[in-house]
N, CA, C and O atoms as a Tinker XYZ file with bonds, in Angstrom:
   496  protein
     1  N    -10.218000    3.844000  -20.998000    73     2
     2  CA   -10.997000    3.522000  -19.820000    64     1     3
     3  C    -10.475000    4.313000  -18.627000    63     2     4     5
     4  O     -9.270000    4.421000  -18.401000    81     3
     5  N    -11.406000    4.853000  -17.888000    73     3     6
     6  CA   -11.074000    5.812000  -16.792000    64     5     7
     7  C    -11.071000    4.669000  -15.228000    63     6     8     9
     8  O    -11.931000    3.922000  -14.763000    81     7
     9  N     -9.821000    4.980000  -14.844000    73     7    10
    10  CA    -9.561000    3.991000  -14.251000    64     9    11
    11  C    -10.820000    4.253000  -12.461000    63    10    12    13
    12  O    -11.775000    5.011000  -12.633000    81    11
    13  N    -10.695000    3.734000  -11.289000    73    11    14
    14  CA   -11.660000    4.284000  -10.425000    64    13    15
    15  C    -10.263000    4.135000   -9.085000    63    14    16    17
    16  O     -9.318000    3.355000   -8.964000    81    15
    17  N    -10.697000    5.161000   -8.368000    73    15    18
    18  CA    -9.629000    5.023000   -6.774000    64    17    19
    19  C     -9.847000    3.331000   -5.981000    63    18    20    21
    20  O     -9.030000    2.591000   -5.433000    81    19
    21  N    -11.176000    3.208000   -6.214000    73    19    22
    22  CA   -11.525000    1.737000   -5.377000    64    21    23
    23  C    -10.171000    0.541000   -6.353000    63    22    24    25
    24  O     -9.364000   -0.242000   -5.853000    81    23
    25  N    -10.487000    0.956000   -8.207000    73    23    26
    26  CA   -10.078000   -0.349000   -8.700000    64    25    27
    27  C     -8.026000   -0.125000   -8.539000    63    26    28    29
    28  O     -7.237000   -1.066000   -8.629000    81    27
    29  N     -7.673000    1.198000   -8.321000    73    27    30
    30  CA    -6.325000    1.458000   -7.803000    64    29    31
    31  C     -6.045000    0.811000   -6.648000    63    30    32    33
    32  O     -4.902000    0.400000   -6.450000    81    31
    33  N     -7.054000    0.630000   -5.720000    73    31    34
    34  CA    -6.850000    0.190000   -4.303000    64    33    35
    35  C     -6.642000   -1.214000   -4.217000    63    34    36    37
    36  O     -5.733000   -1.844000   -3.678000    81    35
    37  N     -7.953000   -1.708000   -5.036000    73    35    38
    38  CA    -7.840000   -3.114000   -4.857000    64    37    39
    39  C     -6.556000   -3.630000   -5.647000    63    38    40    41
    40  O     -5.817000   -4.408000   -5.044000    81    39
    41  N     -6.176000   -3.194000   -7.177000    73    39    42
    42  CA    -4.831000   -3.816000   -7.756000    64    41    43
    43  C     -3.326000   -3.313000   -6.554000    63    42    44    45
    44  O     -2.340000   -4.048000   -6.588000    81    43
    45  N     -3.314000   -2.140000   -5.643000    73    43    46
    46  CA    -2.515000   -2.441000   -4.801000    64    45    47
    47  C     -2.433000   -3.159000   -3.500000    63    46    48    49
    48  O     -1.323000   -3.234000   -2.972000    81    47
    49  N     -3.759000   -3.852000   -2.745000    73    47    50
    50  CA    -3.774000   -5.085000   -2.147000    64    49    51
    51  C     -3.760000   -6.275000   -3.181000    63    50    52    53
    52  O     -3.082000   -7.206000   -2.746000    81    51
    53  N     -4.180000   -6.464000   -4.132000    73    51    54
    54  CA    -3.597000   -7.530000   -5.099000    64    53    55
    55  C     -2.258000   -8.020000   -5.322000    63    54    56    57
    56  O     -1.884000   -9.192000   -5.367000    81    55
    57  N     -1.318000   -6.530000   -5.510000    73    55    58
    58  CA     0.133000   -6.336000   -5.550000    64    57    59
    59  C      0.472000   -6.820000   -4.268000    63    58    60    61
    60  O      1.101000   -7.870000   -4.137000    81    59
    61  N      0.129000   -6.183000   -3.382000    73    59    62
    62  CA     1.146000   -6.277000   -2.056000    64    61    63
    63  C      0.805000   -8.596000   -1.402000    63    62    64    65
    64  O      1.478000   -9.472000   -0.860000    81    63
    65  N     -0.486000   -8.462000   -1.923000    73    63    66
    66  CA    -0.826000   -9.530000   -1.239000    64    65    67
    67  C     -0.067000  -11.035000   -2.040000    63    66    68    69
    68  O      0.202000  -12.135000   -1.559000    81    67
    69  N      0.093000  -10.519000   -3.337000    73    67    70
    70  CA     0.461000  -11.704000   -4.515000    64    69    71
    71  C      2.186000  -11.481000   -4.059000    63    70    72    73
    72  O      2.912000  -12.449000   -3.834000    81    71
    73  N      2.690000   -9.972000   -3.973000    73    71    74
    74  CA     4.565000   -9.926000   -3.625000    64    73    75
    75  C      4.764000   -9.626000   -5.089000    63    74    76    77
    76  O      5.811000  -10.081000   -5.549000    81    75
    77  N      3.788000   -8.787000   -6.139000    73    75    78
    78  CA     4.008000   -8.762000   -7.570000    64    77    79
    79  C      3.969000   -7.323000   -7.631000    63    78    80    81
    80  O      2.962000   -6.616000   -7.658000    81    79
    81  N      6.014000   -6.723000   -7.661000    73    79    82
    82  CA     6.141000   -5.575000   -7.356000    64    81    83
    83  C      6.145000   -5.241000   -8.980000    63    82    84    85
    84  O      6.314000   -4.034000   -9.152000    81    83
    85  N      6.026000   -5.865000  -10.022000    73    83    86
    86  CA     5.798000   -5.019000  -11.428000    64    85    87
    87  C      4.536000   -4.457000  -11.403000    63    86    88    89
    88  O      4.189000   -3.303000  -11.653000    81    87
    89  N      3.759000   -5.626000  -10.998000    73    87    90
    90  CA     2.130000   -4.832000  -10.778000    64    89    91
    91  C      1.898000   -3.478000  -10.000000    63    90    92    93
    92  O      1.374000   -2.473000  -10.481000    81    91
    93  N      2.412000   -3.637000   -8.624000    73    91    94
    94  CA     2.750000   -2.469000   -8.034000    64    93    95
    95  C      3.353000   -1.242000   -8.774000    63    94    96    97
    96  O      2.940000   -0.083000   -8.804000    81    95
    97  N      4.571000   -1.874000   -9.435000    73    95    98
    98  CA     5.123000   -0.763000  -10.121000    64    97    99
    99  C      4.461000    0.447000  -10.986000    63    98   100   101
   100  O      4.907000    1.546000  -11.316000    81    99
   101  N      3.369000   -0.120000  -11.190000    73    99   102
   102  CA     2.221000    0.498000  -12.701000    64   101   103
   103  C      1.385000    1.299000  -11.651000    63   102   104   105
   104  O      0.840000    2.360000  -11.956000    81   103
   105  N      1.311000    0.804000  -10.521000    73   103   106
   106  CA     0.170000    2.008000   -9.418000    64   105   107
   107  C      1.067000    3.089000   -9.346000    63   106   108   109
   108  O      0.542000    4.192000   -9.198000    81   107
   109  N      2.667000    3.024000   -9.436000    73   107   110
   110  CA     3.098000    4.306000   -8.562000    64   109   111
   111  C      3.865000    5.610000   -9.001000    63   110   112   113
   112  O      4.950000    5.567000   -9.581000    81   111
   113  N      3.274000    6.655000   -8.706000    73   111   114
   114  CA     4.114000    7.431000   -9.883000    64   113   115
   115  C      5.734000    7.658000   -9.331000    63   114   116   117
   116  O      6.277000    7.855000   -8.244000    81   115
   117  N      6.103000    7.524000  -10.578000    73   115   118
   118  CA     7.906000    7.471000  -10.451000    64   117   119
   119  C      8.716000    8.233000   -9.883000    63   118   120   121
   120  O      9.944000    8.168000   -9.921000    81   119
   121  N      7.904000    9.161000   -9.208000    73   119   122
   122  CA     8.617000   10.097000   -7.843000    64   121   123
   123  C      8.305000    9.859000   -6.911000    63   122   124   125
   124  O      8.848000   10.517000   -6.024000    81   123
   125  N      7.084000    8.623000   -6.384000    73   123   126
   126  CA     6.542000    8.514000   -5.184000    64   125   127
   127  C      7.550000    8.264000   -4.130000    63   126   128   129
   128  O      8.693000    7.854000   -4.336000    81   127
   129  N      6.874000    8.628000   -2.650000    73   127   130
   130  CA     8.037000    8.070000   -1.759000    64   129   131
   131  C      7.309000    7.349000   -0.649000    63   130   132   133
   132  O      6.141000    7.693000   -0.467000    81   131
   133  N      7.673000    6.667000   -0.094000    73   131   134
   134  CA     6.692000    5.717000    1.237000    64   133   135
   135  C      7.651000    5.965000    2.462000    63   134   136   137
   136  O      8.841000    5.702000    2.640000    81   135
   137  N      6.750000    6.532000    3.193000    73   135   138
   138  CA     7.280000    7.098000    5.071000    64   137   139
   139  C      6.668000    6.051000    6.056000    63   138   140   141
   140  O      5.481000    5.778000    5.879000    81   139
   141  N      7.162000    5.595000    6.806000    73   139   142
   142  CA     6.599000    5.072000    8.026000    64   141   143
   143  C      7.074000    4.976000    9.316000    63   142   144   145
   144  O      7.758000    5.877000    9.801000    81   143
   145  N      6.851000    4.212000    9.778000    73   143   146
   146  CA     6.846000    4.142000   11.569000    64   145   147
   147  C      6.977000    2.893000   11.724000    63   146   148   149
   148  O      5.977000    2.312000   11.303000    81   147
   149  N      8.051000    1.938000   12.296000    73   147   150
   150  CA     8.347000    0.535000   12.086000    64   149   151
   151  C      8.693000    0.197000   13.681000    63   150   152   153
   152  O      9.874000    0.011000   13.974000    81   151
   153  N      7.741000    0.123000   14.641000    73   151   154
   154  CA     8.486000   -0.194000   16.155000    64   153   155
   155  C      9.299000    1.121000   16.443000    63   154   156   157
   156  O     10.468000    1.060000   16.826000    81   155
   157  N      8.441000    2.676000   16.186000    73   155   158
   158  CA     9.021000    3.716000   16.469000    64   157   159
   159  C     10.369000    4.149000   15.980000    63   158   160   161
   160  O     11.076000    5.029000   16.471000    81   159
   161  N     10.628000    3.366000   14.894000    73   159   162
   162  CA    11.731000    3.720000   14.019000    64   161   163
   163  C     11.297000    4.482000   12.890000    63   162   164   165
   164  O     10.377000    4.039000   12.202000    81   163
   165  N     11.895000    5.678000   12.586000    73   163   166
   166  CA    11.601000    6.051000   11.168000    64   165   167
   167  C     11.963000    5.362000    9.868000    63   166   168   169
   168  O     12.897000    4.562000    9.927000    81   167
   169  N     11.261000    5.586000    8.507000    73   167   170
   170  CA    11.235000    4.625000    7.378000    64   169   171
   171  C     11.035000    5.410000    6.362000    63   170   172   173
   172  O     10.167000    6.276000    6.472000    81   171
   173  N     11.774000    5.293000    5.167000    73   171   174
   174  CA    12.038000    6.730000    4.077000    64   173   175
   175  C     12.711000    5.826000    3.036000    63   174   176   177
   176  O     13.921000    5.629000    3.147000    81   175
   177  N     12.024000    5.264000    2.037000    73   175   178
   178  CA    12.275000    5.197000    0.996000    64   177   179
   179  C     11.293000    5.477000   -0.336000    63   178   180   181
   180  O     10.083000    5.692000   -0.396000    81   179
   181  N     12.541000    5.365000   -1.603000    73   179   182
   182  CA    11.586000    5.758000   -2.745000    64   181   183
   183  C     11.035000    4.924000   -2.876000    63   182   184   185
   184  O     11.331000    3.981000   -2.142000    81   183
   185  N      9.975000    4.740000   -3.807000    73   183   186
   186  CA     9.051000    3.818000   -4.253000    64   185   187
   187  C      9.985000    2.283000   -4.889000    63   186   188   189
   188  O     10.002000    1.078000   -4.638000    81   187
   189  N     10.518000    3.025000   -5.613000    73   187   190
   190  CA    11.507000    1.887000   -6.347000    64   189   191
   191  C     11.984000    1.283000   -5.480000    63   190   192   193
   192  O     11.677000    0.091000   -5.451000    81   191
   193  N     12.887000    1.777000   -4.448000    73   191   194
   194  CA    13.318000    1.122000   -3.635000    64   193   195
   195  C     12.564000   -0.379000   -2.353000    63   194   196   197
   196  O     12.839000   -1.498000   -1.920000    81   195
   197  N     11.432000    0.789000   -2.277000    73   195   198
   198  CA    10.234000   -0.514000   -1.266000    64   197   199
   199  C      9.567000   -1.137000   -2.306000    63   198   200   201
   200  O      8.834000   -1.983000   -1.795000    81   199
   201  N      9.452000   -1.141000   -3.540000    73   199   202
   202  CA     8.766000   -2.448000   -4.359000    64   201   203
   203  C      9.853000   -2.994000   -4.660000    63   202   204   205
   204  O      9.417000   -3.879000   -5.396000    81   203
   205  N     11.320000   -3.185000   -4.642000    73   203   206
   206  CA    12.436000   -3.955000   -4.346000    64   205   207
   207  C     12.411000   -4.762000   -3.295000    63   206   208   209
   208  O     12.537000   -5.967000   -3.512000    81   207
   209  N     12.261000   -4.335000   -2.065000    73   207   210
   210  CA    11.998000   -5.190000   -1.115000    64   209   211
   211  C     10.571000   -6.081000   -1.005000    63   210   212   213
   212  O     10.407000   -7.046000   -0.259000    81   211
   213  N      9.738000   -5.603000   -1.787000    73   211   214
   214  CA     8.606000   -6.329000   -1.863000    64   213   215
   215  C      9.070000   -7.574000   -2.931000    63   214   216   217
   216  O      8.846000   -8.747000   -2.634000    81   215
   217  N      9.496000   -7.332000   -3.744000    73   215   218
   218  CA     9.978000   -8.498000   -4.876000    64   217   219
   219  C     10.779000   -9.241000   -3.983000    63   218   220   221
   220  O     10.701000  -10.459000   -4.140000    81   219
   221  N     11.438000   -8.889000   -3.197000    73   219   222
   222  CA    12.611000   -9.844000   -2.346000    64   221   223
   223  C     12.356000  -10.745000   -1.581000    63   222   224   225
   224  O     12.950000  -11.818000   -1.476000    81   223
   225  N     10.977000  -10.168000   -0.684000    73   223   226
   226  CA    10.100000  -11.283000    0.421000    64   225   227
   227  C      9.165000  -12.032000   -0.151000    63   226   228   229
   228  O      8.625000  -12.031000   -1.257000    81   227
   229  N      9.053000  -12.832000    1.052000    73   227   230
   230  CA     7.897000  -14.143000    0.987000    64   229   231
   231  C      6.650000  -13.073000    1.098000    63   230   232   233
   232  O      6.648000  -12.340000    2.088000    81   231
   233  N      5.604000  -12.948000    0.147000    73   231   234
   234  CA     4.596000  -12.501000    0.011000    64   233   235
   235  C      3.618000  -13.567000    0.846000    63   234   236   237
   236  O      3.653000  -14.792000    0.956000    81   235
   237  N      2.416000  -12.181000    1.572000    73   235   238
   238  CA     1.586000  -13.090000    2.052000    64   237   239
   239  C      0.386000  -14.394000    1.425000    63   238   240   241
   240  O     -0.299000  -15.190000    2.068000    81   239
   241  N      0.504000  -14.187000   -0.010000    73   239   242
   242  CA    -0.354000  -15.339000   -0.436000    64   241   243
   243  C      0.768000  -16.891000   -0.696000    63   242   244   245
   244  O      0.316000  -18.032000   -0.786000    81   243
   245  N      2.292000  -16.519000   -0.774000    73   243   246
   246  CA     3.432000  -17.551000   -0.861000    64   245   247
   247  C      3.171000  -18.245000    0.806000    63   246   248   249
   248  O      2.969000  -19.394000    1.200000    81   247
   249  N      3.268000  -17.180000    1.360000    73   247   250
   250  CA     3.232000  -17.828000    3.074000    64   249   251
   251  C      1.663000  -18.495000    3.712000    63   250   252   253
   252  O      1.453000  -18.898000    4.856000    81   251
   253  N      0.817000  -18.450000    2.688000    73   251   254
   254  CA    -0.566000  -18.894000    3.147000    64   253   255
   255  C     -1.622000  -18.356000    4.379000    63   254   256   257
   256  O     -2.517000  -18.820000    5.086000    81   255
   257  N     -0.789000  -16.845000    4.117000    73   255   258
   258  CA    -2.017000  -16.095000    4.809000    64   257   259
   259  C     -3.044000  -15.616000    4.616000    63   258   260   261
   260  O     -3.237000  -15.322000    3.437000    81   259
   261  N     -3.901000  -15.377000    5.360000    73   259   262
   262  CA    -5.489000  -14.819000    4.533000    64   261   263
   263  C     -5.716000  -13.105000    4.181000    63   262   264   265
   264  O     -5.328000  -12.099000    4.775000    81   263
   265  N     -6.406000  -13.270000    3.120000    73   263   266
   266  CA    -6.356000  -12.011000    2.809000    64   265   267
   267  C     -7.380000  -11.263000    3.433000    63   266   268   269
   268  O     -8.567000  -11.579000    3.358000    81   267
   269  N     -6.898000  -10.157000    4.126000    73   267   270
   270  CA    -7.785000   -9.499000    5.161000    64   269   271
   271  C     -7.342000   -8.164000    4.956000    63   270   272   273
   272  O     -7.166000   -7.562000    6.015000    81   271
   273  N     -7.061000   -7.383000    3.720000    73   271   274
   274  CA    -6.547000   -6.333000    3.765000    64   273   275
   275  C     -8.609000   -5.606000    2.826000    63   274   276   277
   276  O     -9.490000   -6.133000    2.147000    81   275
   277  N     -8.367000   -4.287000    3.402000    73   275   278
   278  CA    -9.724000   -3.460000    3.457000    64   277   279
   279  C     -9.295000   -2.044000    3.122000    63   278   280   281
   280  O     -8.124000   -1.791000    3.405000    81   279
   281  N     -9.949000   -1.156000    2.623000    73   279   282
   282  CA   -10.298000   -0.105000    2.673000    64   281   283
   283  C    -11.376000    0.641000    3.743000    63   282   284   285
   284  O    -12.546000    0.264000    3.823000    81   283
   285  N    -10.863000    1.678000    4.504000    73   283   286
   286  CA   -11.410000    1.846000    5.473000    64   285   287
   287  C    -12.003000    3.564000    5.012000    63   286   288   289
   288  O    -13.032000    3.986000    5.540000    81   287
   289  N    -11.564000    4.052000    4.440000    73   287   290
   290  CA   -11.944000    5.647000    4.064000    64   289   291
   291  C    -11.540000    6.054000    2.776000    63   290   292   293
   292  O    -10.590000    5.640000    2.111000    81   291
   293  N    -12.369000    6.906000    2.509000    73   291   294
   294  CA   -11.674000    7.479000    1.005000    64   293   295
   295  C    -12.407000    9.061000    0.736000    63   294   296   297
   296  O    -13.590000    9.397000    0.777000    81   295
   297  N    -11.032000    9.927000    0.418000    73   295   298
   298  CA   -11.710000   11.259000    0.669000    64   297   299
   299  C    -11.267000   11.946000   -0.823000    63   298   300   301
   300  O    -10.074000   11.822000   -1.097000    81   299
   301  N    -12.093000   12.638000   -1.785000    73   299   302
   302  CA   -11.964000   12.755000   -2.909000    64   301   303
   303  C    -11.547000   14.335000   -3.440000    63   302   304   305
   304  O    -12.586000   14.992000   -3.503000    81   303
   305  N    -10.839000   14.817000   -3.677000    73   303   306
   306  CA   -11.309000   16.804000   -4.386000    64   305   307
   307  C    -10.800000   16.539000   -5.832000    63   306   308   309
   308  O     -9.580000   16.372000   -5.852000    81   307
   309  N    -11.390000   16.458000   -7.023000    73   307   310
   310  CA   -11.308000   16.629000   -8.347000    64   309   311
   311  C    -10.213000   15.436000   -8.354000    63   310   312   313
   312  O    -10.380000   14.235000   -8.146000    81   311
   313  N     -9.365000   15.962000   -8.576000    73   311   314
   314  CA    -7.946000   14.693000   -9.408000    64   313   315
   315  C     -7.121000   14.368000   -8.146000    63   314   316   317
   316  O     -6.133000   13.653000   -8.314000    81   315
   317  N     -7.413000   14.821000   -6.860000    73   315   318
   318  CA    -6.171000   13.955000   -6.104000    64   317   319
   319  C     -7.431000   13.640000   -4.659000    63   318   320   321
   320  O     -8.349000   14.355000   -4.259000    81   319
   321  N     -7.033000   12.509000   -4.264000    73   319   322
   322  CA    -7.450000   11.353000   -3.436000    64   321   323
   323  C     -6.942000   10.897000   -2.411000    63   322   324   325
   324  O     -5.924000   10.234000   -2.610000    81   323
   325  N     -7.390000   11.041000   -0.997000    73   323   326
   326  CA    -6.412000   10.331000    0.272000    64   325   327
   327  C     -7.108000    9.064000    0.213000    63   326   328   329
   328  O     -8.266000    9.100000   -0.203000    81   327
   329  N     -6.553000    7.807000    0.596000    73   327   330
   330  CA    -7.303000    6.548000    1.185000    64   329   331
   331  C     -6.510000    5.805000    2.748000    63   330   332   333
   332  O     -5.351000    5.514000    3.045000    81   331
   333  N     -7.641000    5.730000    3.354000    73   331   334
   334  CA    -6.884000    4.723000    4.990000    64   333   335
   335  C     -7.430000    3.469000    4.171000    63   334   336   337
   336  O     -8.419000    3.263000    3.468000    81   335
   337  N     -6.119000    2.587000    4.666000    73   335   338
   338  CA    -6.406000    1.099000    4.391000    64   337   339
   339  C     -5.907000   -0.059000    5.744000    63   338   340   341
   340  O     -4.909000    0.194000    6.419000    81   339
   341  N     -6.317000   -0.666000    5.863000    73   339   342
   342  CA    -5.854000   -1.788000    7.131000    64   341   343
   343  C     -5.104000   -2.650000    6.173000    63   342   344   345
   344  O     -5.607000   -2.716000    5.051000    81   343
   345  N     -4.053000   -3.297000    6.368000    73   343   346
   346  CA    -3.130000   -4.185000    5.848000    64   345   347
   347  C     -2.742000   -5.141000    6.897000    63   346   348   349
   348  O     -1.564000   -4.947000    7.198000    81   347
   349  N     -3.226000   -6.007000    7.508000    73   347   350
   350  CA    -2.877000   -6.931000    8.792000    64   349   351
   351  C     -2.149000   -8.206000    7.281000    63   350   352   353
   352  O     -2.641000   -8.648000    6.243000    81   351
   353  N     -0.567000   -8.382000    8.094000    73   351   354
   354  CA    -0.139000   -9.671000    7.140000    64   353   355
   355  C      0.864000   -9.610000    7.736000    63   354   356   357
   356  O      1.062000   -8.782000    8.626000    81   355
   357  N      1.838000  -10.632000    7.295000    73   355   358
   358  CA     2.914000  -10.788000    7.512000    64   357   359
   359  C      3.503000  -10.836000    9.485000    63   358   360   361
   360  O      4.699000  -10.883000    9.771000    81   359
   361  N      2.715000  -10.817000   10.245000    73   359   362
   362  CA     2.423000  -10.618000   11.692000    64   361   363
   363  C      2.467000   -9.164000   12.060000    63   362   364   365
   364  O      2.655000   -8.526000   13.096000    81   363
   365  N      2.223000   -8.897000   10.823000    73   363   366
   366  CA     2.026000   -7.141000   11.816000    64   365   367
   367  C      0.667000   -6.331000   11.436000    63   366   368   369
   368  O      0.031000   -6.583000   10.412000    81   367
   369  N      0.411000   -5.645000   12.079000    73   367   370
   370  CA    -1.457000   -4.973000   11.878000    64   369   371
   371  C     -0.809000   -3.808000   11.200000    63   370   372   373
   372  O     -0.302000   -3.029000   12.008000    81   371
   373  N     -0.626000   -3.318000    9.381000    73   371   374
   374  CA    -0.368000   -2.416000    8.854000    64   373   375
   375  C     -1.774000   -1.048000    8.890000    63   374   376   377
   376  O     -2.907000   -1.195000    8.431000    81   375
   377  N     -1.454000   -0.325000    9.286000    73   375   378
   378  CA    -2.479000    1.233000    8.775000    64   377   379
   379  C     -1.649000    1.781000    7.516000    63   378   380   381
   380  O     -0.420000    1.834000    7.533000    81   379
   381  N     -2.261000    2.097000    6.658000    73   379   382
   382  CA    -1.556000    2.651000    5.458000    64   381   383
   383  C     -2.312000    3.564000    4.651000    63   382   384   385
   384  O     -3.257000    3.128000    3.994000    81   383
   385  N     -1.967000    4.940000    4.620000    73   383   386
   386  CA    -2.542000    5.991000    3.875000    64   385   387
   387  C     -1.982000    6.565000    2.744000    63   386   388   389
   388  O     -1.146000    7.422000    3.029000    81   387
   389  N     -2.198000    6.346000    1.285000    73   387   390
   390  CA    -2.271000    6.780000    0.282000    64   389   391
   391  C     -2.629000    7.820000   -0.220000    63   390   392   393
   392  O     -3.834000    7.999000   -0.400000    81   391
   393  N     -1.952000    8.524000   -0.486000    73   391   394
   394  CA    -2.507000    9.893000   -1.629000    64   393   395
   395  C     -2.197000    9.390000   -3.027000    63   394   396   397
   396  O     -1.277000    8.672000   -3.421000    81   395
   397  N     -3.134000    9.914000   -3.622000    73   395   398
   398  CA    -3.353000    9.199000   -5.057000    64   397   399
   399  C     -3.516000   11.086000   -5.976000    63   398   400   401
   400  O     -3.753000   12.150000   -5.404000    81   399
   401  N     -3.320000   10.893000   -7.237000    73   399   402
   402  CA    -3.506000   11.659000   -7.982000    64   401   403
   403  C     -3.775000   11.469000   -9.457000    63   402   404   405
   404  O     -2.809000   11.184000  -10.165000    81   403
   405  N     -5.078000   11.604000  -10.054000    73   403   406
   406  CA    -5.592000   11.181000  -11.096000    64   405   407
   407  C     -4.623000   12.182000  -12.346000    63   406   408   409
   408  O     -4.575000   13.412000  -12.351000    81   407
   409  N     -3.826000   11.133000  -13.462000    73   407   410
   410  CA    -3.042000   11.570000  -14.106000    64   409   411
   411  C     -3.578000   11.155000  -15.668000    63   410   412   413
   412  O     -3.556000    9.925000  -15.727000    81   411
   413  N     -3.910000   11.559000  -16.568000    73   411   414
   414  CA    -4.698000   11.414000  -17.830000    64   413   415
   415  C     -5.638000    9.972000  -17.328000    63   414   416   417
   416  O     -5.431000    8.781000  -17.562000    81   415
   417  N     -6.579000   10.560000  -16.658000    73   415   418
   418  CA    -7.468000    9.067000  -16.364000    64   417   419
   419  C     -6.948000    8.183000  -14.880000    63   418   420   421
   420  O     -7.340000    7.428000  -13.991000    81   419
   421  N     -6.135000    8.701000  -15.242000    73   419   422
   422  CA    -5.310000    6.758000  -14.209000    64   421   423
   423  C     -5.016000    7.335000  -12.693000    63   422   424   425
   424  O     -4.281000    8.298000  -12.474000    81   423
   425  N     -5.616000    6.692000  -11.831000    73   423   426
   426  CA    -5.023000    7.100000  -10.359000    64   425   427
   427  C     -3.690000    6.759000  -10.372000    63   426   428   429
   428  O     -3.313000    5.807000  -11.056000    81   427
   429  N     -2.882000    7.447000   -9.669000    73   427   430
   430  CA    -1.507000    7.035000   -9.703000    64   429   431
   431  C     -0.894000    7.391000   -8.024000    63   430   432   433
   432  O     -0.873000    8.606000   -7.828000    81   431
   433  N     -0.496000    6.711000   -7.041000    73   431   434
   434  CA    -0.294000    6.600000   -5.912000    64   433   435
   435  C      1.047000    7.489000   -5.984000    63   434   436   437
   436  O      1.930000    7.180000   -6.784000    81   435
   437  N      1.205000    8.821000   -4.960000    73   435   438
   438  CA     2.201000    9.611000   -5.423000    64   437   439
   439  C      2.785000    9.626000   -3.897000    63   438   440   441
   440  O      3.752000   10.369000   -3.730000    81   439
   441  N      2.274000    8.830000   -2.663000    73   439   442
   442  CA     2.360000    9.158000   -1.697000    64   441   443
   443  C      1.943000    7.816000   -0.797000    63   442   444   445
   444  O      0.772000    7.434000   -0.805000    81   443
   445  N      3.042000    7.069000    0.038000    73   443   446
   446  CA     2.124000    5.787000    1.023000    64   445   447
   447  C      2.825000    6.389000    2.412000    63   446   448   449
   448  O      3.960000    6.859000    2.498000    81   447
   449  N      2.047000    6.276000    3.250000    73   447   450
   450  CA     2.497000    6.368000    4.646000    64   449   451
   451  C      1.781000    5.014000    5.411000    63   450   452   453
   452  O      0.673000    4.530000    5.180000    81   451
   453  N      2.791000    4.586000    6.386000    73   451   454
   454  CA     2.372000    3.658000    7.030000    64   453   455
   455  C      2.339000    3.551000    8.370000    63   454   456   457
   456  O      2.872000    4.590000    8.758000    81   455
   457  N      2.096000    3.050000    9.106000    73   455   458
   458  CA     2.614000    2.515000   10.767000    64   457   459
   459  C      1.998000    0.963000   10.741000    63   458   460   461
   460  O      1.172000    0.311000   10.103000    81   459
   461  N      3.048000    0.773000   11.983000    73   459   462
   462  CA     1.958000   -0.839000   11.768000    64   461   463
   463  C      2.910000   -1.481000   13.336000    63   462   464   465
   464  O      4.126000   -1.415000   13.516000    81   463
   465  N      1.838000   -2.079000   14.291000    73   463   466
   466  CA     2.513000   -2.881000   15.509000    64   465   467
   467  C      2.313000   -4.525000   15.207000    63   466   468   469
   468  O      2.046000   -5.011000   14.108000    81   467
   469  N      2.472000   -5.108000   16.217000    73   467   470
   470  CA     2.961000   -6.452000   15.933000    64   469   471
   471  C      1.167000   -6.710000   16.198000    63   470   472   473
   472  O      0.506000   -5.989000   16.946000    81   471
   473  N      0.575000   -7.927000   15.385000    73   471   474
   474  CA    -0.719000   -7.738000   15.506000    64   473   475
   475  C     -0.476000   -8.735000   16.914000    63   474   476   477
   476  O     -1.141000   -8.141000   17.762000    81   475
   477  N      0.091000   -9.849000   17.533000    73   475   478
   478  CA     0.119000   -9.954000   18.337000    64   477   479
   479  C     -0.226000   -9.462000   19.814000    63   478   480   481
   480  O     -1.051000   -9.843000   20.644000    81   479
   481  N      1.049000   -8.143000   19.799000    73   479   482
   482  CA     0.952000   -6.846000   20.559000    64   481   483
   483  C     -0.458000   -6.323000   20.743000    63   482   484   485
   484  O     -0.784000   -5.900000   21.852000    81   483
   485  N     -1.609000   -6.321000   19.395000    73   483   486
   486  CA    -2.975000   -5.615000   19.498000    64   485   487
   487  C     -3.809000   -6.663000   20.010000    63   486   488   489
   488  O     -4.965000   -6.250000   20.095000    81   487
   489  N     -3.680000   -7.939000   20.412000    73   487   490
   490  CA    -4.576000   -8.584000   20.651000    64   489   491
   491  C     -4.299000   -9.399000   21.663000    63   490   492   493
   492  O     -5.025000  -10.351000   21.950000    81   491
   493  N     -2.894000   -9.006000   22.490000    73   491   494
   494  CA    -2.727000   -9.076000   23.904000    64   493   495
   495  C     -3.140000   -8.129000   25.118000    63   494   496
   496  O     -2.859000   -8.447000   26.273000    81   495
């Protein structure tokens, strides 16, 4: 079965939203790395490393938040894929962009970048 970028997207808001970093684990290819922007701090780890910390925290469906995470764009050329996604959880308004790369069939996330302010902060 040929997997689709949408059904990659949704099993990694599934992952992030459930705190089920094995699930995650299967989206990401095993060199990926995730960059971000944390309150103007830089953020650089491997994949392994940030689905460690995802296994470690209170996930937003443990903490009884609503799931409000979306896909906002998706831009395609043959086998590799950018996606913008909104991730608002945990009190912060996440932006998060994915590069994906289709590997015998299977999207495989080779790339997350993030930023994200306090959603507070956006709605003061």
């Amino acid at each position: 079965m040929q997997d689709s970028i949408e059904q990659t997207v949704n099993a990694y808001f599934d992952g992030v939203y459930r705190g089920d970093a094995a699930a995650l684990a299967e989206l990401f290819d095993i060199d990926a790395q995730v960059y971000g922007d944390i309150d103007g701090q830089l953020y650089h780890k491997t994949a392994s490393a940030y689905l460690a910390g995802v296994a470690a925290r209170k996930s937003p469906s443990e903490l009884g938040e609503p799931y409000r995470m979306k896909l906002l764009a998706l831009d395609r050329q043959a086998n590799i894929a950018s996606v913008k996604l909104h991730s608002p959880m945990l009190g912060f308004d996440y932006y998060v962009y994915l590069t994906l790369r289709r590997v015998y069939g299977q999207w495989l996330i080779v790339n997350k970048t993030f930023s994200h302010g306090s959603v507070q902060e956006k709605t003061t």
